[in-house]
C-alpha positions in Angstrom: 30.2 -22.6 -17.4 33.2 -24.5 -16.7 35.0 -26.4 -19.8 34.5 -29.8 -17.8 30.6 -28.8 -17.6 30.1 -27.8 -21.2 31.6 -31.6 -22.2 29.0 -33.5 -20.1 26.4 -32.1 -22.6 23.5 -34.6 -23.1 23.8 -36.4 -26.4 21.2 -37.1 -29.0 20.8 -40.9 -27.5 19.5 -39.6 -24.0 16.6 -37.7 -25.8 15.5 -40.6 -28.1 14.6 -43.0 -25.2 11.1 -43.6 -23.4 9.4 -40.5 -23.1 8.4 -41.1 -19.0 12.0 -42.3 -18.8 13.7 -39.0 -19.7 11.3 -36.7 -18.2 12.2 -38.5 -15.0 15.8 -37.9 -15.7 15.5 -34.2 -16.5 15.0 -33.4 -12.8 18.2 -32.3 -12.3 19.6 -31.7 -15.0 20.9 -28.2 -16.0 18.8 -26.1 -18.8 22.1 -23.4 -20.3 21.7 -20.6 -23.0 24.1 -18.7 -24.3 23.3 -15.0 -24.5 25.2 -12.1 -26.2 28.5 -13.8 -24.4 26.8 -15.0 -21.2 25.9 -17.9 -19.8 22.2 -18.2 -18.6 21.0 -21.9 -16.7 19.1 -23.4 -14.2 18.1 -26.3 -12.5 15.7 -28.4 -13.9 13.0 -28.9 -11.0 9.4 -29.6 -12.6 8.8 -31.2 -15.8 5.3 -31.9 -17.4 5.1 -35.2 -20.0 2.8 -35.2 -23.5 2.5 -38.0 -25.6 0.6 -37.2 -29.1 -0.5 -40.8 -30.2 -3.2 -40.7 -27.5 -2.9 -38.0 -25.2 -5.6 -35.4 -26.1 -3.7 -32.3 -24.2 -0.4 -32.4 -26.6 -0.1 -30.6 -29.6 0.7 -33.3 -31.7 -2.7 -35.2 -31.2 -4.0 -33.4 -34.3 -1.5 -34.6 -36.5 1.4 -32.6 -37.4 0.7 -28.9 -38.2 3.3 -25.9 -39.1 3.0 -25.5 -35.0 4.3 -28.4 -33.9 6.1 -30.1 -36.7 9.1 -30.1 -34.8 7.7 -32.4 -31.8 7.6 -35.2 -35.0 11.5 -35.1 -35.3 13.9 -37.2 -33.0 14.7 -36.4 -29.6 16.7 -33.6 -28.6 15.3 -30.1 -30.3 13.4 -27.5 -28.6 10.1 -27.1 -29.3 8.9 -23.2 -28.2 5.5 -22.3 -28.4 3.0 -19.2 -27.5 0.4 -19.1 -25.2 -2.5 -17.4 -24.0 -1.2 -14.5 -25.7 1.5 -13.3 -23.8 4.3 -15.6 -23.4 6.3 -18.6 -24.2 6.6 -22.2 -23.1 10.1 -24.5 -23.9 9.8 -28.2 -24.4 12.2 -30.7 -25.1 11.3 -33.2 -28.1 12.1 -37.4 -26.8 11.5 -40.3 -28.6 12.8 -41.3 -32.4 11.6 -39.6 -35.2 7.6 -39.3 -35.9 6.7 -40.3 -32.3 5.2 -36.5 -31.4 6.5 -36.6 -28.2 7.7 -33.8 -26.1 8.6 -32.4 -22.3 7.5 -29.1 -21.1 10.1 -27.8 -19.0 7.7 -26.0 -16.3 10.4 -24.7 -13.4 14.0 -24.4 -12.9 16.2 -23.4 -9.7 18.5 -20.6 -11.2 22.4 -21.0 -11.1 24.2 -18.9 -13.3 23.4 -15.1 -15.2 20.6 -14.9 -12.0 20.9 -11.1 -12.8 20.2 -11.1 -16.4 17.3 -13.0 -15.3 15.8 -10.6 -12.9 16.3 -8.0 -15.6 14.4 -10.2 -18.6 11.1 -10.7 -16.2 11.2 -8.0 -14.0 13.1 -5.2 -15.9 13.8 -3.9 -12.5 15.5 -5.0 -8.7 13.5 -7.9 -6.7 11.5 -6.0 -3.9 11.3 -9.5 -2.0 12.1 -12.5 -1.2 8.9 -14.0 -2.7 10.3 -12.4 -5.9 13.0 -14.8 -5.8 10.8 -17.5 -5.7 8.4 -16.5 -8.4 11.6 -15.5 -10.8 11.6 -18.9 -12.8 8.1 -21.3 -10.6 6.4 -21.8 -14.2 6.8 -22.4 -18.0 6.2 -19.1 -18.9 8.3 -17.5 -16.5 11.5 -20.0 -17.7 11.4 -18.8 -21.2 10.8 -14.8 -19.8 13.4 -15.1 -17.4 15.9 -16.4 -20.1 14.9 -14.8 -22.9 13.7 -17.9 -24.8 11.2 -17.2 -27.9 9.9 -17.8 -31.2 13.5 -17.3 -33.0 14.6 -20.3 -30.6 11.8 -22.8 -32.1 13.4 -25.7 -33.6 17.2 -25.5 -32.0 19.1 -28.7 -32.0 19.8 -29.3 -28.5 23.2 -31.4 -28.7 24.1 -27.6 -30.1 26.2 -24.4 -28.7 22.8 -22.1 -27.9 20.9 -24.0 -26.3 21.7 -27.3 -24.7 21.4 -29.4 -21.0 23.9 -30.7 -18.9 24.1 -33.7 -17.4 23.8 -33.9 -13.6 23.8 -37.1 -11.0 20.2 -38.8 -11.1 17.6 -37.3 -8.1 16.8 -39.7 -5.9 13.4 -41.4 -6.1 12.7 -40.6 -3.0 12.9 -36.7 -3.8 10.5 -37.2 -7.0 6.9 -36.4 -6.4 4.7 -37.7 -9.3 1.4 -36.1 -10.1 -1.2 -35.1 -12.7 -0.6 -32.0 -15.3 -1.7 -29.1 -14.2 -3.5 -25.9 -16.1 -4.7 -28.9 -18.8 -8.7 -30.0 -19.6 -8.1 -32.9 -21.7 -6.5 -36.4 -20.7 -6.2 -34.5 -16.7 -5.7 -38.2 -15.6 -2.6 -39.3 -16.8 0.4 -39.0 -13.8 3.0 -37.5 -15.9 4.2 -34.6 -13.8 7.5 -35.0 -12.2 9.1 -32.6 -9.5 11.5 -32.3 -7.0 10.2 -32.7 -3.9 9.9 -29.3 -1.8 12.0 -27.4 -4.4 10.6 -23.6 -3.5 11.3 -23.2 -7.6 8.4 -25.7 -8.3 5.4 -24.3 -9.4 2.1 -23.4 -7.9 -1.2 -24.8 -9.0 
């Protein structure tokens, strides 16, 4: 990652606006974690909105638990959790402190460390081109494919570790808005943003 890169870091104030507002702004941007000296990131493509004061499918509609206390802090910390029993998910807290807010990062484009990738979900060489594709097209596959888990719950994402870079804004034209997907509760609202025929966007 070049030095100009790493100082166009987003600041604390970009995560503690308008929920809708920064998932929109996302797209685009570049998700980077440092790993054992090398620099793992992608391309923010497909992003997935959850709002805890009335929207049943987020974790914080409950009320704050041990789970998802972090979502209650302000904007900018990672909030990791497990699913289904196999893997992880990443989502980036929003909003000022208490609001429960949170954006599930659900595809990237890879940039850089695309090797290290590979290896984390595959362990192996890609057979195909569809391989490619499939390497980072959902949440689960993000955190596999760069090695993001439990021990990464909670990081401050104005940090070193784990952190996004700014990027120019997409244009509006290129964002394609849509309900969640893989969700039973509150299926209705339209707050899934992606970038319009990005082959990194994932499959319903």
């Amino acid at each position: 990652m070049k030095q100009k890169e790493k100082q166009k870091k987003l600041d604390r104030q970009f995560y503690t606006r308008d929920l809708l507002l920064v998932a929109n702004e996302l797209l685009g941007k570049l998700l980077v974690k440092k790993e054992k000296g090398k620099i793992l990131s992608g391309r923010i493509v497909e992003v997935e909105a959850y709002d805890g004061s009335f929207d049943e499918a987020a974790h914080t509609f409950i009320g704050k638990t041990k789970r998802n206390e972090i979502m209650f802090n302000a904007g900018g910390y990672l909030y990791v959790y497990f699913t289904y029993g196999n893997h992880y998910c990443c989502n980036v807290v929003t909003g000022e402190a208490g609001k429960g807010t949170a954006i599930l990062i659900r595809a990237i484009e890879p940039i850089e460390g695309i090797s290290s990738m590979i290896k984390n979900r595959f362990g192996r060489n890609l057979l195909n081109e569809k391989e490619k594709y499939n390497l980072t097209s959902g949440p689960g596959k993000v955190c596999q494919a760069m090695s993001i888990n439990k021990k990464h719950y909670g990081i401050d994402l104005t940090g070193d570790e784990i952190y996004l870079v700014d990027q120019p804004l997409i244009d509006k034209h290129k964002v394609v808005i849509s309900k969640r997907i893989g969700i039973k509760k509150s299926v209705d609202l339209p707050w899934r943003f992606y970038i319009k025929d990005n082959p990194y966007v994932s499959r319903k």
